[in-house]
C-alpha positions as CSV (number, residue, x, y, z in Angstrom):
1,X,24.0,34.1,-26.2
2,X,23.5,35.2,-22.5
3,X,20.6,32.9,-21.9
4,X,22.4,30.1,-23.4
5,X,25.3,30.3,-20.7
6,X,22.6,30.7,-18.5
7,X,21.3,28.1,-19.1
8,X,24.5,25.9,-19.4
9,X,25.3,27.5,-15.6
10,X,22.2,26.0,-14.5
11,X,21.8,22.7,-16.0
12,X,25.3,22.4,-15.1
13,X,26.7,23.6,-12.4
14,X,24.0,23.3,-9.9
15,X,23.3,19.5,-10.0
16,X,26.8,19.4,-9.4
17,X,26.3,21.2,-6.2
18,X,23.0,19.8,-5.2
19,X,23.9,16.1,-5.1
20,X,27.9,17.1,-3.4
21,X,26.6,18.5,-0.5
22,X,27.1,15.9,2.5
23,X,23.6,17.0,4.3
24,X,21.5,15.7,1.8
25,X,22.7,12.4,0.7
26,X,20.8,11.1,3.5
27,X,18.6,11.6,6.4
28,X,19.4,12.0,10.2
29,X,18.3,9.6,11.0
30,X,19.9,7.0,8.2
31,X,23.2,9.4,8.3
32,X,24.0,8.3,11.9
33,X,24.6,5.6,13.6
34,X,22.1,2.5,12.8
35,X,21.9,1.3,16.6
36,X,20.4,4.7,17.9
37,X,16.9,4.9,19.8
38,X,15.6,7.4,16.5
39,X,16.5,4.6,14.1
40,X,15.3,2.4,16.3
41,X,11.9,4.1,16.4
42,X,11.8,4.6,12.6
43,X,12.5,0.8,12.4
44,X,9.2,0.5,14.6
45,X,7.5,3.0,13.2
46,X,7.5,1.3,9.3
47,X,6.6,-2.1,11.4
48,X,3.3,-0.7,12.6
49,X,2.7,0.7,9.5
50,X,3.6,-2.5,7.4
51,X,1.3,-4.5,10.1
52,X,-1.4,-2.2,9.6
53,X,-1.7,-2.5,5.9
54,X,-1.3,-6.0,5.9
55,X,-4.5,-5.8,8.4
56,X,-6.6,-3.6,6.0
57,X,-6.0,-5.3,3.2
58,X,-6.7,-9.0,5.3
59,X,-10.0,-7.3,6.2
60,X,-11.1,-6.5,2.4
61,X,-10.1,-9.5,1.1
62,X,-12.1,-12.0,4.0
63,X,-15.7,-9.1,3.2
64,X,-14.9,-10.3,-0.2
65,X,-14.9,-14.4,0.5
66,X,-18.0,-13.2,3.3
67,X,-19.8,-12.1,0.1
68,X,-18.8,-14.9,-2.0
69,X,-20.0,-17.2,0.3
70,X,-23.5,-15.7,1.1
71,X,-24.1,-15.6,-2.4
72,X,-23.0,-19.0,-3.2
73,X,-25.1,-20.3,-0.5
74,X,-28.2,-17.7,-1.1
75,X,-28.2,-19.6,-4.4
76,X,-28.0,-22.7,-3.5
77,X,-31.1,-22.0,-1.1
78,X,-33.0,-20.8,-3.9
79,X,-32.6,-23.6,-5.9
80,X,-33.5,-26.1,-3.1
81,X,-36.1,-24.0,-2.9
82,X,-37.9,-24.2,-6.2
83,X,-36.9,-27.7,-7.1
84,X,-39.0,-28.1,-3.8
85,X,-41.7,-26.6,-5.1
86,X,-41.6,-27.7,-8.5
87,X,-42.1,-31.3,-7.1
88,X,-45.4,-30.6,-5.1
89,X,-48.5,-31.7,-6.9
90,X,-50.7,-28.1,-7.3
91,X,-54.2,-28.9,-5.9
């Protein structure tokens, strides 16, 4: 019976407490105002970030159409190639 109350207690009461306290609904920075130098920076900071995966992934993508276009013209060469050879008369 104890550890049911117990239980009750803390499945109920302290959600209740966790999500009234004013401090953590949000961050410093996001709490205050929206035109200070730290949000300011933070706004920079996910910029960078943003630009920098959008780079990475630019790069991985064009090594991808690099590769796709050796081979497509690695075979072609081939083919040229032995159809060249195929059409010389063997002496």
């Amino acid at each position: 019976m104890i550890r049911l109350r117990l239980k009750h207690l803390i499945y109920g009461v302290l959600p209740v407490l966790l999500l009234s306290a004013a401090d953590l609904q949000a961050c410093a920075t996001c709490f205050g105002t929206s035109d200070s130098p730290l949000a300011k920076g933070m706004n920079w900071g996910i910029a960078v970030l943003l630009g920098v995966v959008f780079v990475v992934l630019s790069l991985i993508s064009a090594f991808f159409i690099f590769l796709a276009r050796r081979s497509a013209f690695i075979s072609k060469k081939e083919t040229f190639t032995a159809a060249a050879l195929n059409n010389q008369k063997v002496s």
